[in-house]
PARO-147968 format. One line per 2 residues: number of its first residue (from 1); their letters; for each residue x, y, z of C-alpha. Coordinates in nm, 2 decimals. Layout:
NUM = A = X/Y/Z; ...
! end
This chain:
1 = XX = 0.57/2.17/-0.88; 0.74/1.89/-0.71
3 = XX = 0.97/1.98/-0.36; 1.28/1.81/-0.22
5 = XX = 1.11/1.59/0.02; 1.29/1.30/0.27
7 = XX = 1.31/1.03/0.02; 1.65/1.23/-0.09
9 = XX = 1.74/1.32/0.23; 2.16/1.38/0.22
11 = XX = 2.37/1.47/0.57; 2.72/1.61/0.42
13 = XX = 3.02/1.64/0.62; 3.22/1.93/0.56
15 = XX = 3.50/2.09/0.71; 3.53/2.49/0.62
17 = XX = 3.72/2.79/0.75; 3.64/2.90/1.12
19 = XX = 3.49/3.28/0.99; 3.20/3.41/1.18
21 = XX = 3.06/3.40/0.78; 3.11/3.06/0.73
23 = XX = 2.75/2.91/0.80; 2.58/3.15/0.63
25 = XX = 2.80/3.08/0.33; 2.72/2.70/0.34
27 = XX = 2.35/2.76/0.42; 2.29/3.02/0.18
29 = XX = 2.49/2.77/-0.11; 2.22/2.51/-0.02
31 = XX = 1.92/2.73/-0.02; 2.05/2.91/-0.41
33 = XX = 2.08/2.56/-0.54; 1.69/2.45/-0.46
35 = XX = 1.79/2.21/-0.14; 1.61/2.25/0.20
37 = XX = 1.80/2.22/0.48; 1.67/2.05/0.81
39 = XX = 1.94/2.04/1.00; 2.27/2.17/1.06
41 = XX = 2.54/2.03/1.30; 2.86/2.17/1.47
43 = XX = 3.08/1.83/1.48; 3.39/1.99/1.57
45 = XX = 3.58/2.29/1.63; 3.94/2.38/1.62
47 = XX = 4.16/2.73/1.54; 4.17/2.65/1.21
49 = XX = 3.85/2.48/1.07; 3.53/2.42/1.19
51 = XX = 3.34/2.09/1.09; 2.96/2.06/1.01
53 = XX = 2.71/1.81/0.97; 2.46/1.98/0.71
55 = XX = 2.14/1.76/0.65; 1.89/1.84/0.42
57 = XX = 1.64/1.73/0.15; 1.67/1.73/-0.25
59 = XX = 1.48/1.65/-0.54; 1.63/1.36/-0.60
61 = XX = 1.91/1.17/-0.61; 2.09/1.41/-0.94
63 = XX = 1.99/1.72/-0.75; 2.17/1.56/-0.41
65 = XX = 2.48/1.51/-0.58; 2.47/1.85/-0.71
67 = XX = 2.41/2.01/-0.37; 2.74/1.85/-0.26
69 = XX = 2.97/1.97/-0.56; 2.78/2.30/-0.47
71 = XX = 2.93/2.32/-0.14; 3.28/2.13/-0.23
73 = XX = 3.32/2.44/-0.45; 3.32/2.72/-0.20
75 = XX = 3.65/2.84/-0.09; 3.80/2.68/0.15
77 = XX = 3.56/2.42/0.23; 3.59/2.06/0.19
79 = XX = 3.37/1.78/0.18; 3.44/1.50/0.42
81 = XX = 3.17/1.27/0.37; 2.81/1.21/0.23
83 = XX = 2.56/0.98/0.37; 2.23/0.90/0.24
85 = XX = 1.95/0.86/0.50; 1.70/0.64/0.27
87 = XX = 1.99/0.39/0.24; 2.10/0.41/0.57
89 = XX = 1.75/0.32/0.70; 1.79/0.04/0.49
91 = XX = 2.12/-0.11/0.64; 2.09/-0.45/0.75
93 = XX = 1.70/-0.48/0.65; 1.39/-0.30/0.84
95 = XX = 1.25/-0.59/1.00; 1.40/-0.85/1.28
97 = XX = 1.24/-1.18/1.48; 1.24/-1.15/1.81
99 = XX = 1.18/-1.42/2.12; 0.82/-1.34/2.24
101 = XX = 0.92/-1.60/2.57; 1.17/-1.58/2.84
103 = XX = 1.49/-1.82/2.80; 1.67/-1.81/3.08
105 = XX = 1.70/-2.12/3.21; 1.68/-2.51/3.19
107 = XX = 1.31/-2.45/3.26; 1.20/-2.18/3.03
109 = XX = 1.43/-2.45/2.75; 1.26/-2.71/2.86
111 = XX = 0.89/-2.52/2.82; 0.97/-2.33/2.50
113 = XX = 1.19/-2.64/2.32; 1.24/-2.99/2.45
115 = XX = 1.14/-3.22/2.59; 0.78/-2.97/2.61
117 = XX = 0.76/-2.89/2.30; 0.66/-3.24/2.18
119 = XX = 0.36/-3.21/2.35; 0.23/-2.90/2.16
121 = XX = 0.37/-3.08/1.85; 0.14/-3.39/1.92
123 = XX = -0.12/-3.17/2.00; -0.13/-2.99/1.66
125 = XX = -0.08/-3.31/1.47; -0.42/-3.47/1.64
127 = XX = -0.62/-3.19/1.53; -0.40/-2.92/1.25
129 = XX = -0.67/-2.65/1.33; -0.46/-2.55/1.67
131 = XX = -0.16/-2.41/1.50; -0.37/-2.10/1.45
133 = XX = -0.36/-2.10/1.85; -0.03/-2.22/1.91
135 = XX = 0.21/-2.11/1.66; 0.35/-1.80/1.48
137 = XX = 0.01/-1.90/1.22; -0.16/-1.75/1.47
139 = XX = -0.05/-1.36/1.37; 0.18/-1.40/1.09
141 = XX = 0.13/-1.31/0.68; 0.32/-1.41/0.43
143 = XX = 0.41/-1.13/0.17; 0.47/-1.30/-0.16
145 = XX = 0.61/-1.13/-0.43; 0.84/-1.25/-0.79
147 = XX = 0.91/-0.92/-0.83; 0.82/-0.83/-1.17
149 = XX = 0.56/-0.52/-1.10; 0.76/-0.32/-0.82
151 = XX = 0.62/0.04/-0.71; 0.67/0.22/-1.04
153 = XX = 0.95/0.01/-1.14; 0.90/-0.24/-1.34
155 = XX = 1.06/-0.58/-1.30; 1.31/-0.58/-1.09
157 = XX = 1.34/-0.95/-0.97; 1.34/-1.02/-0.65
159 = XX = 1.66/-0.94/-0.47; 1.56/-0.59/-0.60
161 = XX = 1.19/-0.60/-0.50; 1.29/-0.68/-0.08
163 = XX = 1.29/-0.35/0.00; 0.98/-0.28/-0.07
165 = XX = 0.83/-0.59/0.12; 1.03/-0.54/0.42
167 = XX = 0.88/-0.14/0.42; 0.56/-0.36/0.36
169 = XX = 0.59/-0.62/0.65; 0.73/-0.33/0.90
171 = XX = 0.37/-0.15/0.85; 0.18/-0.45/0.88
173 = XX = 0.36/-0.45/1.24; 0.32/-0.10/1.28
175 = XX = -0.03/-0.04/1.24; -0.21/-0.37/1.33
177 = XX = 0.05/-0.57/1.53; 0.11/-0.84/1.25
179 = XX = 0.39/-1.01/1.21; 0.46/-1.02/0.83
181 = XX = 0.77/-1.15/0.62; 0.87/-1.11/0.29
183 = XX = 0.92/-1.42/0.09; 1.06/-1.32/-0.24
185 = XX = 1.04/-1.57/-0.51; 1.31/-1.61/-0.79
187 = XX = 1.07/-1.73/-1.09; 0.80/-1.56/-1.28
189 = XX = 0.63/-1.86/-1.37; 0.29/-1.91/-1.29
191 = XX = 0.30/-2.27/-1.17; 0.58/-2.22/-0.96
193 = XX = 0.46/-1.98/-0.76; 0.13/-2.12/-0.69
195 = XX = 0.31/-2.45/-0.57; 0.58/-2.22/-0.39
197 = XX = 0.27/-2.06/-0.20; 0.13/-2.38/-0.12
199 = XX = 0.45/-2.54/0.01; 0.49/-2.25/0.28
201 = XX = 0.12/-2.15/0.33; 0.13/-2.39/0.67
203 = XX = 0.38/-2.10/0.84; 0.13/-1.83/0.79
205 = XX = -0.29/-1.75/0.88; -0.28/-1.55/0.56
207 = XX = -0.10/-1.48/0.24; -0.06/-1.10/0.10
209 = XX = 0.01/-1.09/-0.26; 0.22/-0.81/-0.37
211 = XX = 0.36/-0.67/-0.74; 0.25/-0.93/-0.92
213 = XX = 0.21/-0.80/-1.31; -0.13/-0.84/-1.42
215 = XX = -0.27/-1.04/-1.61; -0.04/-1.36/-1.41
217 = XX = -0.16/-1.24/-1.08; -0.52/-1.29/-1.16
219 = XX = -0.47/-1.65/-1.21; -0.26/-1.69/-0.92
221 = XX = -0.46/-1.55/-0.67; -0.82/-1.73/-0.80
223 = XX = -0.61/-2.05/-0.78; -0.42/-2.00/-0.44
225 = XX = -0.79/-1.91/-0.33; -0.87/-2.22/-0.46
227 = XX = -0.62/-2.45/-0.32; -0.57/-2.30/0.04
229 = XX = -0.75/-2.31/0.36; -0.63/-1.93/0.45
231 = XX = -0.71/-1.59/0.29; -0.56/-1.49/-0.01
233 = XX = -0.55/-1.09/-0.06; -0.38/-0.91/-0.41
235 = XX = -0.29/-0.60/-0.23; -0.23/-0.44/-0.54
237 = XX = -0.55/-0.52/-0.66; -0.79/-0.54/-0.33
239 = XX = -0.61/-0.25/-0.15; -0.60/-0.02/-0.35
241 = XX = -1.00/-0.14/-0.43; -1.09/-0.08/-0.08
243 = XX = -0.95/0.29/0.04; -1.12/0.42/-0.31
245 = XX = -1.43/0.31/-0.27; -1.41/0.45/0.09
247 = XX = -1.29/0.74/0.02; -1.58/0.79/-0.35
249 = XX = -1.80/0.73/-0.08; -1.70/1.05/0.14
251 = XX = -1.62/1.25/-0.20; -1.99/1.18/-0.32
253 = XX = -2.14/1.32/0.02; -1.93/1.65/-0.02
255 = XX = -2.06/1.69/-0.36; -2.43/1.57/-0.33
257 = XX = -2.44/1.31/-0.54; -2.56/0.94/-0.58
259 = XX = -2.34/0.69/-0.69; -2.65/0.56/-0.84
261 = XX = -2.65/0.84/-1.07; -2.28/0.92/-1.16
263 = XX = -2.06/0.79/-1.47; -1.72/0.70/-1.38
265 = XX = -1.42/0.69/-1.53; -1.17/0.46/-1.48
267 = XX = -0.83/0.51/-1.61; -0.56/0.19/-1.65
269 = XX = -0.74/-0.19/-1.64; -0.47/-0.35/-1.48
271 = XX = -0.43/-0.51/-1.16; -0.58/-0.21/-0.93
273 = XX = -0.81/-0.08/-1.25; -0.96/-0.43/-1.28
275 = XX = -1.02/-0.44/-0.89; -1.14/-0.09/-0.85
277 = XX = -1.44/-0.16/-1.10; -1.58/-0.50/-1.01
279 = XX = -1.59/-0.36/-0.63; -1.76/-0.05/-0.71
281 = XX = -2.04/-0.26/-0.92; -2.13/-0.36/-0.59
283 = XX = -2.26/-0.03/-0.54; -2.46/0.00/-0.89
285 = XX = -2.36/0.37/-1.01; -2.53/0.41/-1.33
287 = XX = -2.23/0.32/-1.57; -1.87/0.25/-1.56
289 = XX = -1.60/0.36/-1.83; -1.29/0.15/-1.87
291 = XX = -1.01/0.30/-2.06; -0.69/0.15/-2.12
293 = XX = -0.37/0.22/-2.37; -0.57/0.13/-2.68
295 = XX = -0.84/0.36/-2.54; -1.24/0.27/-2.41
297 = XX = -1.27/-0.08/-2.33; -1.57/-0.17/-2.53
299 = XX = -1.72/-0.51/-2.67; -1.62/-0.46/-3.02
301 = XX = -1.24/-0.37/-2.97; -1.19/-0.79/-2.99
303 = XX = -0.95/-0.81/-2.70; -0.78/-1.12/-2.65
305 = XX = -0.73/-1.11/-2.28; -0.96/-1.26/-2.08
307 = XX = -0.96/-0.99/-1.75; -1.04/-0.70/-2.09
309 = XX = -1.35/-0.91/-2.24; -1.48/-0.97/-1.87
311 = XX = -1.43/-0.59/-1.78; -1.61/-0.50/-2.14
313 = XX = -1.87/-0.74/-2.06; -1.96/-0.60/-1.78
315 = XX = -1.94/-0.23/-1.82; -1.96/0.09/-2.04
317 = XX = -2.35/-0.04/-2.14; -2.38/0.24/-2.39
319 = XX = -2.08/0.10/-2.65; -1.87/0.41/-2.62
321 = XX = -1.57/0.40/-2.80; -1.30/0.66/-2.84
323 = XX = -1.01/0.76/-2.61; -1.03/0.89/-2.22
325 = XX = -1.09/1.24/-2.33; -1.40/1.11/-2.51
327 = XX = -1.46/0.92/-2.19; -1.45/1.16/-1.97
329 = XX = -1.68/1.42/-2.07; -2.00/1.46/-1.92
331 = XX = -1.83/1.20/-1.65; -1.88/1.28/-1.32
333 = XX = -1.62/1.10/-1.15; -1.21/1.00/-1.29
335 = XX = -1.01/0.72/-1.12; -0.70/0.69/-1.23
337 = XX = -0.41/0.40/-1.18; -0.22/0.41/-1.50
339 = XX = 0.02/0.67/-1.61; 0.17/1.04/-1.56
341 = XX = 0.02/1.34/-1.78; -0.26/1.13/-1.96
343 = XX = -0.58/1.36/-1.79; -0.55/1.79/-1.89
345 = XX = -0.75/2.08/-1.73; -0.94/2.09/-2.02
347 = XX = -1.05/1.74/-1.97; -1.18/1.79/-1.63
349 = XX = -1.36/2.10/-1.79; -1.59/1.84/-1.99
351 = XX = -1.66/1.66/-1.69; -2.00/1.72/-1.53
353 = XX = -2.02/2.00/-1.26; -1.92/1.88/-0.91
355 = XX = -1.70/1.69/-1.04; -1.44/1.37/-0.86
357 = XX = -1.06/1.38/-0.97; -0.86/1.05/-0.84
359 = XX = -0.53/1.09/-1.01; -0.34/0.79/-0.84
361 = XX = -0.06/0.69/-1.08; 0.26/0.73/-0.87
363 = XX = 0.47/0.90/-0.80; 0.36/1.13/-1.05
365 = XX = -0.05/1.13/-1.10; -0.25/1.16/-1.46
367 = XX = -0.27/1.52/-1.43; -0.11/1.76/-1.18
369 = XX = -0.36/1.83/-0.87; -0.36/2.20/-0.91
371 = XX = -0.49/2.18/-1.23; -0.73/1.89/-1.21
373 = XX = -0.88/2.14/-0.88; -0.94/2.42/-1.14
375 = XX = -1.25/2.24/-1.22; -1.30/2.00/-1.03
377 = XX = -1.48/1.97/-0.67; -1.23/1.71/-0.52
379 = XX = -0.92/1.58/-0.62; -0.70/1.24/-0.44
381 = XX = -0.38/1.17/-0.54; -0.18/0.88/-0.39
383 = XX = 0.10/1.12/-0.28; 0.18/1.25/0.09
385 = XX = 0.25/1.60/-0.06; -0.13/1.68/-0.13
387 = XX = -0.44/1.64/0.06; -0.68/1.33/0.03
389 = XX = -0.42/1.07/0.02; -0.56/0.73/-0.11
391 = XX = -0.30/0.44/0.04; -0.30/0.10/0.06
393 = XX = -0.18/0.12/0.42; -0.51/0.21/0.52
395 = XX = -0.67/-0.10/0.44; -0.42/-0.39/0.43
397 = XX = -0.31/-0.42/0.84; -0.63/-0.35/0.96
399 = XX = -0.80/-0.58/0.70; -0.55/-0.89/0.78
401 = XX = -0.57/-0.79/1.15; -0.95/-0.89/1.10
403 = XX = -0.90/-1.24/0.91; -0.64/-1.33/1.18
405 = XX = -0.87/-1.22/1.47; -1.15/-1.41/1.29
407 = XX = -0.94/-1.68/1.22; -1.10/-1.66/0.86
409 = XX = -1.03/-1.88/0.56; -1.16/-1.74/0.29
411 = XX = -1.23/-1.38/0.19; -1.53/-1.19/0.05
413 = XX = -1.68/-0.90/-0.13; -1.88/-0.79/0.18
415 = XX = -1.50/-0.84/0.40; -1.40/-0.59/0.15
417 = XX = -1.71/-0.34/0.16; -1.69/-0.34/0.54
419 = XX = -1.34/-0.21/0.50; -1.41/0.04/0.30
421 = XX = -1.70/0.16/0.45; -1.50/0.13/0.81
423 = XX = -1.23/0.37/0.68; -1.51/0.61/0.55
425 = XX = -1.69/0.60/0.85; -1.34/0.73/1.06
427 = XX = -1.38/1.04/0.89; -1.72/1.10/1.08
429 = XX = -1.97/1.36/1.06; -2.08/1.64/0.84
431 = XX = -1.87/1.87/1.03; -1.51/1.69/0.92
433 = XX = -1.58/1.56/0.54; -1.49/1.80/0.34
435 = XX = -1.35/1.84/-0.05; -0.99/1.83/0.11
437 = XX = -1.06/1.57/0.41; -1.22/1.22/0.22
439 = XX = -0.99/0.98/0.43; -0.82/0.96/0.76
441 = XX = -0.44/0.99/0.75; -0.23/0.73/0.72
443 = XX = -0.09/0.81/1.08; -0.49/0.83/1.23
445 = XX = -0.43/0.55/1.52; -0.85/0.47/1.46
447 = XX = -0.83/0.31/1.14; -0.67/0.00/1.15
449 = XX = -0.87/-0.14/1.48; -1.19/0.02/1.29
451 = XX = -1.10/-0.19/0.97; -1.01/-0.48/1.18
453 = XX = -1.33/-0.50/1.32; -1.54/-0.43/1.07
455 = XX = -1.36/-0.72/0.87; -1.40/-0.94/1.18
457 = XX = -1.76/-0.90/1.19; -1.79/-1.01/0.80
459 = XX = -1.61/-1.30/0.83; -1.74/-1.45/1.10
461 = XX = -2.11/-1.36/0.96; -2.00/-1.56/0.62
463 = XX = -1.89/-1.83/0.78; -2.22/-1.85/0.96
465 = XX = -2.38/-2.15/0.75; -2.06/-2.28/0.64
467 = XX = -1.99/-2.67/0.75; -1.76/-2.70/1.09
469 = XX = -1.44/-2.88/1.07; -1.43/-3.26/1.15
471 = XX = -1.32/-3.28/1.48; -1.22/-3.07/1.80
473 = XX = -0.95/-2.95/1.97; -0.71/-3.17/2.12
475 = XX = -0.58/-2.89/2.35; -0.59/-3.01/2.72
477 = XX = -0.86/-2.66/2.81; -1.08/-2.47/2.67
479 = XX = -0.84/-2.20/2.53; -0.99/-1.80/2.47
481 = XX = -1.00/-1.69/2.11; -0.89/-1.40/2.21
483 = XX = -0.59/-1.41/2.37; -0.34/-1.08/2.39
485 = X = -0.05/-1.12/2.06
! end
């Protein structure tokens, strides 16, 4: 049963008669019509009125606007004002540059800009490699969206789609010190987007991908891999990939079993879907079940989309055919990243004992967690409101902190293994894993330097026997690779 939570989070003005009743009347309004208050404010207070700032959360965005006529009809009171909080955490943008040197004076000018300057310039032109040391490329990312597969939105464009990257770039800062910035590209077409990429990819050490529909962000991100000299990650795709394999990998050890052994189940072959299964094959579990709107993914369905006939190829060894409830029995594991309400209780019933539940769709999962844990040993969901959150933001800063540190080029299956294993491994020891504790929170300060230098340690071992670049340094010292950000 869904709760008013702070994404419709309302403060309402309101003036209303000085009675030693008149809070409780407000309060007591609020509470009858489903809101929850969090906060309630004395402004001002004269002989005649009294006026209060009363905060709280709603369902959403209907139900706020029904909490305010609520109150405007009580005798006597008025309503002054209504204000947002989402949208006023939004004002002006989330995100901001800001000088990391001193200018002060004709010196620190002269240092920072010219006539100094010029030297770093001829510096970097001799040999390209040191604007990773000496410029913003150093620490930045690029997130690069057209904005037509937002959240659970849709296509939006990208004016619409900013939000989100902003939120996106302020948690790279956040949790692993990156500087990220959205670049938000008005055209959907393929070519123009790769070339868009190319044309900026000298800014940044690495490029995030971000809501992207599939099956035009497979293409782009093979070919920007192709093409550019920095990592390339579909956070949509390699994300999501990474914090559910960690967190199978904790689920499995609560229920005893061997991937080796297990059938999965996995729901939507999109962007994420397709991600989630060719990372898992890395870890050989005894078969794989694709299912998508038209049902199993099998050899025979004659799909005409390349990323189907490659997922087909690949998996469900037996020819199943059917539709996910015929999938999922006698599973022993369900990952879902498709759509509310497709997955029942009785579903999960058919699934082997000890069984796994992912239900990831967002904001509202495949089948409601309190019945998917009638049966079933563990259940994820990708919602804050339930325990065993699987997010992206437990892979992405830590994982482009890593490539940045490593000052890698590329990236790898085993970059992305070593992630998911590192954000397993925070949750450590028998003691803590447990069918309601798979993954760390999102707020657990150990995960992103764990990622980081777990991803670190891959690159740098797969770039072991990889040819050096022509040239050194032009730089007039030897300069530490690890210098502070």
């Amino acid at each position: 049963m869904p709760v008013p939570g702070p994404g419709y989070s309302i403060t309402v003005r309101v003036e209303a008669p000085p009675s030693t009743t008149a809070a409780g009347d407000l309060t007591s309004a609020i509470g009858r019509a489903g809101g929850v208050i969090t906060a309630f404010d004395v402004v001002e207070s004269h002989a005649d009125r009294i006026v209060v700032d009363i905060t709280c959360n709603a369902l959403s965005a209907n139900h706020a606007n029904d909490l305010t006529e609520i109150l405007h009809a009580l005798p006597g009171v008025r309503v002054r004002k209504v204000s947002d909080r989402t949208f006023l955490v939004h004002l002006g943008g989330k995100i901001e540059v800001n000088s990391k040197v001193a200018l002060a004076n004709r010196d620190d000018l002269s240092r920072a800009y010219t006539p100094g300057v010029a030297r770093v310039c001829t510096a970097i032109a001799e040999n390209p490699e040191d604007a990773r040391r000496l410029t913003v490329k150093r620490n930045s990312v690029a997130v690069v969206t057209d904005g037509s597969a937002v959240l659970g939105l849709g296509n939006i464009g990208p004016e619409a789609a900013l939000p989100v990257m902003e939120g996106k770039a302020a948690l790279f800062k956040k949790f692993a010190g990156v500087n990220a910035w959205p670049v938000c590209l008005d055209t959907q077409d393929t070519e123009e987007i790769i070339r868009a990429v190319e044309l900026i990819a000298p800014v940044y050490g690495g490029i995030n991908l971000e809501d992207i529909a599939a099956p035009r962000c497979f293409e782009i991100e093979a070919r920007l891999r192709e093409k550019l000299n920095i990592p390339v990650f579909h956070d949509d795709q390699h994300g999501t990939a990474i914090v559910v394999l960690g967190a199978l990998r904790n689920a499995l050890r609560v229920v005893g079993k061997d991937i080796g052994d297990c059938r999965i189940v996995v729901c939507g072959v999109g962007a994420a879907g397709s991600a989630i299964i060719r990372l898992l094959q890395h870890k050989s579990p005894a078969d794989i079940i694709a299912v998508d709107i038209d049902g199993i993914v099998h050899t025979g369905r004659g799909d005409t989309d390349e990323n189907l006939r490659s997922i087909a190829a690949s998996t469900n060894k037996d020819g199943r055919t059917g539709t996910l409830s015929d999938a999922v029995r006698g599973a022993d594991v369900f990952i879902g990243v498709s759509a509310p309400n497709l997955l029942s209780s009785d579903d999960v019933a058919t699934m082997n004992s000890d069984s796994i539940v992912f239900a990831l769709a967002n904001p509202d999962p495949e089948i409601d967690p309190l019945d998917a844990q009638k049966h079933a040993k563990v259940v994820a969901t990708g919602r804050s409101d339930y325990p065993n959150q699987i997010n992206n933001v437990l892979a992405f800063p830590g994982f482009f902190r890593g490539l940045l540190d490593a000052h890698a080029h590329k990236i790898t299956d085993d970059m992305m293994i070593a992630a998911a294993n590192a954000i397993a491994d925070v949750v450590d020891g028998e003691e803590r894993v447990n069918a309601s504790f798979i993954v760390p929170s999102v707020f657990d300060s150990a995960v992103a330097p764990a990622v980081a230098e777990a991803v670190k340690r891959a690159a740098i071992a797969s770039r072991a026997g990889d040819p050096q670049p022509r040239g050194g340094s032009s730089l007039p010292w030897s300069m530490a690779e690890d210098l502070d950000y």
